[in-house]
C-alpha positions, 0 to 999 in steps of 0.5 A: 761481511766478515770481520777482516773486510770490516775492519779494513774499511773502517780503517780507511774510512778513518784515514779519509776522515783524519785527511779531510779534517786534517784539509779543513784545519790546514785551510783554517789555520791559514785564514787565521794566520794570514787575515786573507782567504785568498791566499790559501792557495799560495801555500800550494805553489812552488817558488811564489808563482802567484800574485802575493799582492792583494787586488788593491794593491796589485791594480796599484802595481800595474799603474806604477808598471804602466808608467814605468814602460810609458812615462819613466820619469813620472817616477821621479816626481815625489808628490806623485809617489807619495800619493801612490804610497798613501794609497799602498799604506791603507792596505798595509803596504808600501812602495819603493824606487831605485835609480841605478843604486840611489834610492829614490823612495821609501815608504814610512810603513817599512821602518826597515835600513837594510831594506835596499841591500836585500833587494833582488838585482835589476833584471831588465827582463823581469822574468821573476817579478814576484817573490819574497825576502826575509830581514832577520826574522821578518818577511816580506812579499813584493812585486817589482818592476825594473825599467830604464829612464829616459836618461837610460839609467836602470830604475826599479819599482815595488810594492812591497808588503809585510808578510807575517813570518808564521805564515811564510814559515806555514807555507815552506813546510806545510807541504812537507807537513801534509806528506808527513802527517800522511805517512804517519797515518798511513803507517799507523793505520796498517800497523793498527790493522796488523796488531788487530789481525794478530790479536782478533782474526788468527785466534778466532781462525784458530777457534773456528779450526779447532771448533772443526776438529771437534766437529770430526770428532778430534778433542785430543788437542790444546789451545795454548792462548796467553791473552787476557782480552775478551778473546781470551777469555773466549778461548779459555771457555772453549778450552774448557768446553773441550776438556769437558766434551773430552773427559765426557767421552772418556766417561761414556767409553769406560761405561760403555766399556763397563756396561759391557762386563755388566752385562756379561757379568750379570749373564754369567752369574745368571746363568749359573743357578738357572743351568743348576735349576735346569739340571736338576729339574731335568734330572726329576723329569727323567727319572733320576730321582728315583727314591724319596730321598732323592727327590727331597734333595732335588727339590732342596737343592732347586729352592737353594739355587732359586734362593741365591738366584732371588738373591743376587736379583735383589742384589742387583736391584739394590745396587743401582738404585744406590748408583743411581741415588733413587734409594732415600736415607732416613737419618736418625741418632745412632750409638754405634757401639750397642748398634755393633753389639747387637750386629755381633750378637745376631751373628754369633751363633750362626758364625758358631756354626761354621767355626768362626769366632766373631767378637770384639777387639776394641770396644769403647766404654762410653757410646759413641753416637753417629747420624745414620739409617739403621737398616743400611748401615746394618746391610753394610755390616752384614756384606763386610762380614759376610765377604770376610767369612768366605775368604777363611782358610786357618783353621782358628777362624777369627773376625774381630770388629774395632771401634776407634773415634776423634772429635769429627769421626767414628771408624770402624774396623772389621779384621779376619784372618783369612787368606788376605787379598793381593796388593794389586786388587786392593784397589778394585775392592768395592767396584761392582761385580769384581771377585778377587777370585776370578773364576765367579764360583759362586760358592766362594766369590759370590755376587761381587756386589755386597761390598759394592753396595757397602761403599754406596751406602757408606758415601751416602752417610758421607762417609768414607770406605777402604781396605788394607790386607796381607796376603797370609794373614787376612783383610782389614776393612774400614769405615768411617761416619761423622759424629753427632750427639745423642740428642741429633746435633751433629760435631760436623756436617751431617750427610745429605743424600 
């Protein structure tokens, strides 16, 4: 059943209830106000067609209507009346009589001057001979009937009772009452079932075709809901649930996407040194390296490509163990000013070689100490400056390493004077396999994977990597790691891997 329907029956249910306890009320506010149960069914009926006498008093009634038919004149007789009034006054009514416009009797219960002159005119027909009148604020019920005497004058008889003036009032509007307070339900209930509707079945509606959507495959929508009820906050957990699923796809399709220039990345750069292998195995094979010098420098040339080939193997490997955070980090008190020396120093003689002057620019005085694995950060150095050295171009090759520090913070500069790097790739820097030089020769753009694997070593410290460059007159990169003490308390939060 769904919830429209439920809804919708127990709003009815509590239209019938409020009706029949509004019935029960109406019935026992009568009883109360009236002392009579029989007079219930009074207050249904229009124009005072019933009996508004009680059984006692209406078999009083029909005698003194009896011997107003036969006997006429008995109704002069004062003894007579006043015994039948006796009677009407232990039921709190009373009787009077009228000969033509004299009053003939008056019982004591009323207590009333004006009673003669709100009388209703004779009707010898007496086709209306129960109704009732008001004096000022008081009402009253009668029963009368008019007759001629034997003289044929008009007489008239009542029984008249005192009516309680709540009750008349009750009985002329409660009729108008009960259609009132049944239009007000009425339209409260449908108002009700409306602002219901609106506020739970249309956002639940527009859940379900939403949840649709995202079954066929559509997330590019939104679902603008204000409410700050329980559906809304429905609503905003599915939103988010489609954001979510949304950027999850965006996500699988950019690594669906990357996996694809991985893999063709990773093809290229294989393919490569195996082709060169081949070559020159082919060329001993048949007979081309005819002289052992030429065999000499075959096989060299093979161990070189099988080198580089290990190499990049080695590369890769690494690299996705760092994505994919399975290499651990073995944190320790490092002064990063004599850990540059030492990088320096090993490199120095091998940058003499190929004409490099690599050598400090900025060095501090006192040491500077940082929480880090000494292996990785030394791999991280390497990669930089071995990126650097293939980008040389000036005659007067320069790389020069700068150390800058605050209270949180130690940075790292490595700056050479090569051909620089364009503004635009800038950004691609340190993402895996990217070569500004987009031939892949290996020979000047290499794997494309050391500064890939610096950025993940570097963010496993916990620290942060980036680049700026000129085109024309070289790159600078930085790094940066959080501070400690020589001793291993650390002046920020040391890096968790």
């Amino acid at each position: 059943m769904s919830i429209r329907i439920k809804l919708l029956l127990s709003y009815t249910g509590m239209l019938v209830l409020s009706l029949l306890i509004f019935a029960l009320a109406a019935g026992l506010f009568t009883i109360a106000a009236t002392g009579d149960i029989h007079s219930i069914r009074d207050f249904y009926k229009v124009h005072y067609q019933l009996n508004p006498l009680t059984e006692q008093e209406e078999s009083i009634f029909l005698e003194l209507k009896y011997l107003a038919k036969n006997e006429p004149d008995q109704l002069l007789d004062k003894d007579l009346l006043v015994d039948y009034d006796f009677k009407l006054r232990t039921v709190r009514a009373g009787l009077y009589v009228r000969r033509e416009s004299n009053q003939v009797f008056e019982s004591y219960t009323f207590h009333q001057p004006q009673l003669e002159q709100y009388l209703p005119p004779y009707d010898l027909n007496n086709s209306q001979i129960r109704n009732t009148f008001n004096i000022g604020e008081r009402f009253y019920a009668y029963a009368k009937f008019d007759f001629l005497y034997s003289d044929g004058a008009k007489g008239s008889v009542f029984v008249i009772r005192e009516r309680s003036p709540f009750a008349e009032v009750t009985r002329r509007l409660l009729p108008i009452l009960t259609l009132l307070l049944i239009g007000v339900l009425v339209i409260a209930n449908l108002l009700l079932y409306r602002w219901i509707t609106k506020s739970v079945i249309k956002p639940l509606n527009l859940l379900r075709s939403s949840a649709e959507r995202i079954q066929e495959g559509d997330l590019g929508f939104a679902l603008n809901l204000s409410s700050r009820d329980e559906i809304g906050q429905l609503n905003e957990a599915f939103e988010n649930m489609r954001k979510r699923l949304q950027e999850s796809v965006q996500l699988r399709l950019l690594d669906e996407e990357s996996r694809k220039e991985l893999i063709s990345n990773i093809s290229h750069d294989l393919r490569t040194p195996i082709t060169n292998i081949k070559g020159y195995i082919e060329g001993i094979r048949d007979g081309v390296a005819d002289t052992p010098e030429k065999m000499d420098k075959y096989v060299d040339i093979i161990y070189t490509k099988a080198v580089d080939l290990d190499k990049l193997v080695d590369e890769l490997f690494l690299y996705s163990k760092l994505d994919l955070k399975q290499v651990p980090f073995t944190y320790e008190p490092v002064d990063i000013v004599a850990f540059l020396d030492d990088c320096i120093e090993e490199l120095h003689y091998g940058m003499q070689e190929q004409g490099i002057d690599l050598g400090w620019e900025k060095r501090p005085d006192e040491p500077l100490w940082v929480l880090a694995d000494v292996e990785k950060l030394k791999r991280t150095v390497l990669n930089i400056i071995d990126n650097a050295q293939k980008f040389m171009d000036k005659p007067k090759k320069r790389i020069g390493v700068s150390l800058n520090a605050d209270e949180a913070r130690v940075t790292v500069e490595i700056r050479d004077n090569g051909m620089g790097i364009a503004p635009d790739a800038i950004p691609h820097l340190f993402e895996r396999f990217y070569r500004a030089e987009q031939s892949r020769n290996s020979t000047t753009g290499g794997s494309g994977l050391g500064l890939a694997i610096a950025r993940e070593i570097i963010e496993g410290h916990g620290g942060e990597i980036w680049a700026d460059s000129q085109q024309g007159a070289g790159t600078s990169l930085f790094f940066s790691l959080k501070r400690t003490t020589n001793s291993g308390g650390a002046h920020g939060t040391n890096p968790d891997h």
